[in-house]
KOLTORVEX-861322 format. One record per residue (C-alpha): x, y, z; residue in three letters; residue number from 0; chain. Coordinates in steps of 0.02 Angstrom, whole numbers. Example, Ala and Ser with C-alpha at 12.3 -4.5 7.8 and 13.67 -1.06 7.14 Angstrom:
2
+--------+--------+--------+------+------+------+
:      X :      Y :      Z : pake : bado : finu :
+--------+--------+--------+------+------+------+
:    615 :   -225 :    390 :  ALA :    0 :    A :
:    684 :    -53 :    357 :  SER :    1 :    A :
+--------+--------+--------+------+------+------+
//
This chain:
174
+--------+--------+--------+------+------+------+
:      X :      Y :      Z : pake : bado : finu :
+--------+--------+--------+------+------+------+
:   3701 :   5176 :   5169 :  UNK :    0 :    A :
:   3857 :   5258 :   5112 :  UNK :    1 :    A :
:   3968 :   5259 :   4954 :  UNK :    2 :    A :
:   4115 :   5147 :   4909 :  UNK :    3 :    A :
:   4280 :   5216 :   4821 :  UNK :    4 :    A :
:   4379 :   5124 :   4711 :  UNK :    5 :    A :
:   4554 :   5147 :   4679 :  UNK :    6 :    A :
:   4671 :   5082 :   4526 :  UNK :    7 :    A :
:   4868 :   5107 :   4547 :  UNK :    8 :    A :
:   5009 :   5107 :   4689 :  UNK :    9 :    A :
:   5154 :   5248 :   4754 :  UNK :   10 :    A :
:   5319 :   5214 :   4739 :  UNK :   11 :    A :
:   5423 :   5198 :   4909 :  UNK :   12 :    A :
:   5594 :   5302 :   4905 :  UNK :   13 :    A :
:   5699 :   5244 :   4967 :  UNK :   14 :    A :
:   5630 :   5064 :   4981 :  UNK :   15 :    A :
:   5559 :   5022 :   5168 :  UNK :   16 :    A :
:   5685 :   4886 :   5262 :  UNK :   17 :    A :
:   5616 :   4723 :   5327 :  UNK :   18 :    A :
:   5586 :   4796 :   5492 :  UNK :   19 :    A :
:   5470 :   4909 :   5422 :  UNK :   20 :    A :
:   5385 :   4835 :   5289 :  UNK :   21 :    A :
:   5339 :   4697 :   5430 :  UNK :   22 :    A :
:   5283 :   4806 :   5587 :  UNK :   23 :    A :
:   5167 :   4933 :   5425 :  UNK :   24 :    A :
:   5099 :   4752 :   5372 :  UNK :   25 :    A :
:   5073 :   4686 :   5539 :  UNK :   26 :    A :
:   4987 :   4873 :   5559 :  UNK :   27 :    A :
:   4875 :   4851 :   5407 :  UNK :   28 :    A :
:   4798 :   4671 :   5479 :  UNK :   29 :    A :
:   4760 :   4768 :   5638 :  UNK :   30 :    A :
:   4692 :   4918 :   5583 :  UNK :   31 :    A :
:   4681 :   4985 :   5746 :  UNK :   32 :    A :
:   4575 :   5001 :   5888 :  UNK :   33 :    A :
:   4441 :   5183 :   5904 :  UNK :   34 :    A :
:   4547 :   5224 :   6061 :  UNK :   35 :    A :
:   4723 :   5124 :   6008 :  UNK :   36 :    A :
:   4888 :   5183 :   6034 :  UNK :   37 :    A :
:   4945 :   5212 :   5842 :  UNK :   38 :    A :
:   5145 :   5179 :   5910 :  UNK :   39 :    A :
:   5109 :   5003 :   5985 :  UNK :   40 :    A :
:   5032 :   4845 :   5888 :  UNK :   41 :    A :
:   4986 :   4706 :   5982 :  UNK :   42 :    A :
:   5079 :   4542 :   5971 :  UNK :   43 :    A :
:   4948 :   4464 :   5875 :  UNK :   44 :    A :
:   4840 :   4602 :   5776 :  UNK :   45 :    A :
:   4717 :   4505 :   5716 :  UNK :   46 :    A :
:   4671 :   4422 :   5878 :  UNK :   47 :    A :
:   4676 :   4586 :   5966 :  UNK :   48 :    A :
:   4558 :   4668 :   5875 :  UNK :   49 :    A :
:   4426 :   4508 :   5869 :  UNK :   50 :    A :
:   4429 :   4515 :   6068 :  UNK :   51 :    A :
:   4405 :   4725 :   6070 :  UNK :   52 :    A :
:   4265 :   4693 :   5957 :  UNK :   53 :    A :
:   4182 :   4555 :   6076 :  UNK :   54 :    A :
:   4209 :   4653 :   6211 :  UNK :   55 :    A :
:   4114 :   4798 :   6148 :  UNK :   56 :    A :
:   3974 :   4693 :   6116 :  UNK :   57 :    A :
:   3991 :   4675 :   5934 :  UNK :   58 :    A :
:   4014 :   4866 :   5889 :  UNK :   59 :    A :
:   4154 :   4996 :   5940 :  UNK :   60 :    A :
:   4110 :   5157 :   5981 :  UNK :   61 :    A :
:   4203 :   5336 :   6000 :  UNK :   62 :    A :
:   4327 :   5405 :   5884 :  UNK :   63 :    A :
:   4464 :   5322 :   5821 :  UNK :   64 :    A :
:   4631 :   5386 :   5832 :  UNK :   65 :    A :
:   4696 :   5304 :   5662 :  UNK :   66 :    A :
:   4577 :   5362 :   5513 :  UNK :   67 :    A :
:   4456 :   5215 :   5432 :  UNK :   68 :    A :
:   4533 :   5158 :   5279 :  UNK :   69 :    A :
:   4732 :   5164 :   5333 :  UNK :   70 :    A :
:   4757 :   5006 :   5371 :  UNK :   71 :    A :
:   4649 :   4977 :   5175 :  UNK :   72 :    A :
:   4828 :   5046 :   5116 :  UNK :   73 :    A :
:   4976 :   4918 :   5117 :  UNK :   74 :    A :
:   5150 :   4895 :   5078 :  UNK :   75 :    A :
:   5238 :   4762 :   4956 :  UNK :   76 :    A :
:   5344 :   4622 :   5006 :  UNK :   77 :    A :
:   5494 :   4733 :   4932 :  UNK :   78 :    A :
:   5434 :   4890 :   5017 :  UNK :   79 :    A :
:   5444 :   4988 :   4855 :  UNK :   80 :    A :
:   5258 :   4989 :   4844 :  UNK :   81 :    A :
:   5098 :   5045 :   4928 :  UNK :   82 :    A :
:   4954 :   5023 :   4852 :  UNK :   83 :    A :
:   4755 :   4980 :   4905 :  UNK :   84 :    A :
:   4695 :   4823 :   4949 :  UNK :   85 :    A :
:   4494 :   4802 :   4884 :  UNK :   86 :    A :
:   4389 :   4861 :   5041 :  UNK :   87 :    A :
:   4198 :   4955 :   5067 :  UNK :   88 :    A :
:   4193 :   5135 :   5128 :  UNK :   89 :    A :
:   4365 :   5167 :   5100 :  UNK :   90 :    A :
:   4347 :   5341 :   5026 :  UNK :   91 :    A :
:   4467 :   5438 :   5096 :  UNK :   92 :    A :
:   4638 :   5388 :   5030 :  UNK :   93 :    A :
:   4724 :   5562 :   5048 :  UNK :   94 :    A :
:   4686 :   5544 :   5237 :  UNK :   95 :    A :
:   4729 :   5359 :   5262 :  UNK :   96 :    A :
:   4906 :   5393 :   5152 :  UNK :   97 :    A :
:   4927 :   5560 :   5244 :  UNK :   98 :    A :
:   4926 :   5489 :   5403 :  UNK :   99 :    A :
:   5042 :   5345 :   5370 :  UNK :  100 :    A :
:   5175 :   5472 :   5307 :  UNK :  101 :    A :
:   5164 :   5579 :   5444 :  UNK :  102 :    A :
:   5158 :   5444 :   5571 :  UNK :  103 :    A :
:   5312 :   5313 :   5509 :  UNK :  104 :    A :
:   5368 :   5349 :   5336 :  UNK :  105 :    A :
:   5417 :   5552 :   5344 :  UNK :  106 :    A :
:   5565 :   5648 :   5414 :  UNK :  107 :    A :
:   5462 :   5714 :   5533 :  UNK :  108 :    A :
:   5367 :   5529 :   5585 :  UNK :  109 :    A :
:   5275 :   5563 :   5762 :  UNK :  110 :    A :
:   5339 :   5377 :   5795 :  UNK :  111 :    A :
:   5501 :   5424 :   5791 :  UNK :  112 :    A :
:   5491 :   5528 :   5942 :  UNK :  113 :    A :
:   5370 :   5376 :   6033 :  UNK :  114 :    A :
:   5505 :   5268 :   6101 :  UNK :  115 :    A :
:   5421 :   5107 :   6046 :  UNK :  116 :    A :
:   5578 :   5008 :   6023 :  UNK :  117 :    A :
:   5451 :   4947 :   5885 :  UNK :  118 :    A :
:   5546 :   5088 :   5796 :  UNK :  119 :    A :
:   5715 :   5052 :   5822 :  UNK :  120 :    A :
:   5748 :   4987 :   5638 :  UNK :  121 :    A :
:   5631 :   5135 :   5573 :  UNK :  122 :    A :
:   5740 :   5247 :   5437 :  UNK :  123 :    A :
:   5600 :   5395 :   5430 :  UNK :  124 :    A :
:   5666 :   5471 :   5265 :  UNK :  125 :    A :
:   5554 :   5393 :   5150 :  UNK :  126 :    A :
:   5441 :   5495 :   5014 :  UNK :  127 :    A :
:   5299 :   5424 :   4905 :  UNK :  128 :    A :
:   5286 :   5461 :   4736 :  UNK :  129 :    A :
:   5148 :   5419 :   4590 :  UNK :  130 :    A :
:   4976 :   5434 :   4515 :  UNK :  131 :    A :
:   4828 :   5319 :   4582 :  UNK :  132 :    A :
:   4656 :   5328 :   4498 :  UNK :  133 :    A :
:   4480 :   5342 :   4588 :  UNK :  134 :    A :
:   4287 :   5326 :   4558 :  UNK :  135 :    A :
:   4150 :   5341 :   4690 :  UNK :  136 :    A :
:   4012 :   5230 :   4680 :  UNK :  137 :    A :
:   3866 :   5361 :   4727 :  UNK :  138 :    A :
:   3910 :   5506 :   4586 :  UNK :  139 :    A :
:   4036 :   5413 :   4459 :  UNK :  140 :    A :
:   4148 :   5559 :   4493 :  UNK :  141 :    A :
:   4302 :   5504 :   4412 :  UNK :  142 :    A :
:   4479 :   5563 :   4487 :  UNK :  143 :    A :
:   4683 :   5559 :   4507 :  UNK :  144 :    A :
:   4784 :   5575 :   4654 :  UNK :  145 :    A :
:   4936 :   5651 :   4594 :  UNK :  146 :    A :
:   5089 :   5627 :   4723 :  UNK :  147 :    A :
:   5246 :   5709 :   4706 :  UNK :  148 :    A :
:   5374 :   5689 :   4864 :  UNK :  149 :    A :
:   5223 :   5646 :   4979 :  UNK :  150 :    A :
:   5128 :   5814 :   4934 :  UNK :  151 :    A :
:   4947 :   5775 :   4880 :  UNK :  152 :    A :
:   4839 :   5837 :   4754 :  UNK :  153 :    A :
:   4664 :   5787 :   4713 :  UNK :  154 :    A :
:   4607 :   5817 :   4526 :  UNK :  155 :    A :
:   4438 :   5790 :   4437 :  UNK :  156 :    A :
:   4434 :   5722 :   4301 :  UNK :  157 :    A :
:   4244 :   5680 :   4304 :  UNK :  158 :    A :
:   4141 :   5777 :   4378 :  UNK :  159 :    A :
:   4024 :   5670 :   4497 :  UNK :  160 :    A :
:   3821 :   5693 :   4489 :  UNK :  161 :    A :
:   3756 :   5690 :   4651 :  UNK :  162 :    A :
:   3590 :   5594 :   4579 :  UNK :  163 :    A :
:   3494 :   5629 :   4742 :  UNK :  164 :    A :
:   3496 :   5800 :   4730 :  UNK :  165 :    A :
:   3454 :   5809 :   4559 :  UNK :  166 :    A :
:   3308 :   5693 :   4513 :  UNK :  167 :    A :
:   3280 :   5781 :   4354 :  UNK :  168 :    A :
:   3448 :   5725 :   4280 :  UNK :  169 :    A :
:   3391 :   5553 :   4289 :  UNK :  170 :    A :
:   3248 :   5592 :   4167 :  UNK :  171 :    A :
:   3381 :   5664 :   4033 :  UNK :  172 :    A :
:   3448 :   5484 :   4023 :  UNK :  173 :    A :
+--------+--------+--------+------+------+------+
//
């Protein structure tokens, strides 16, 4: 079964991501990668890449992926001032997903901009993200902020979650 995370908010892009980029990290988003992609190279057409990977498996990939689940849940405005989360299940990891994208094309220290994808070329790799985005799991109501301050983190309760399963007898408080 599993638990869903919703998130309310965005992070403010500094300084604000060129065309180049805001494209390729949109085209990146519709892809979402493949378990065993290359996270430096997106196919001409994402969309159709990832339909035919998908048939070819059979209906199911397997293995684990090299881009977390729920990165490509995470996209960029138009103006590339913005990222914020686009409505999706089991995306509960948005430190991960955000993580990675910082430390893979928005950072100083990007690990694409030592791929040589010419994908890159246009790439500045000095941005930071900065801002507050809200969460709530499904599965314990735990209630939460995501405090970002020059792409640094931090996870605070502000709800503590029940985790109902383990405690039956809570239920019978109600």
């Amino acid at each position: 079964m599993g638990f869903n995370t919703e998130y309310l908010g965005h992070l403010r892009i500094t300084p604000t991501l060129n065309r180049a980029e805001v494209e390729w990290l949109s085209g990146f988003a519709d892809w979402g990668a493949l378990p065993d992609g290359d996270p430096f190279r997106l196919p001409m057409n994402p969309r159709a890449a990832l339909a035919k990977a998908f048939a070819d498996a059979g209906g199911s990939m397997s293995g684990p992926p090299v881009v977390p689940y729920g990165v490509h849940h995470w996209r960029a405005c138009e103006h590339g001032d913005r990222i914020s989360w686009v409505r999706s299940e089991k995306s509960n990891d948005a430190v991960q997903a955000l993580t990675f994208l910082v430390e893979h094309y928005l950072g100083p220290d990007a690990k694409a901009k030592g791929s040589e994808s010419p994908d890159f070329a246009a790439f500045t790799f000095d941005h930071r993200l900065d801002g507050v985005i809200v969460g709530e799991r499904d599965d314990t109501d735990e209630l939460f902020l995501i405090r970002v301050v020059d792409s640094v983190f931090r996870h605070e309760t502000l709800v503590g979650g029940v985790a109902w399963w383990e405690s039956p007898d809570v239920l019978s408080e109600w």
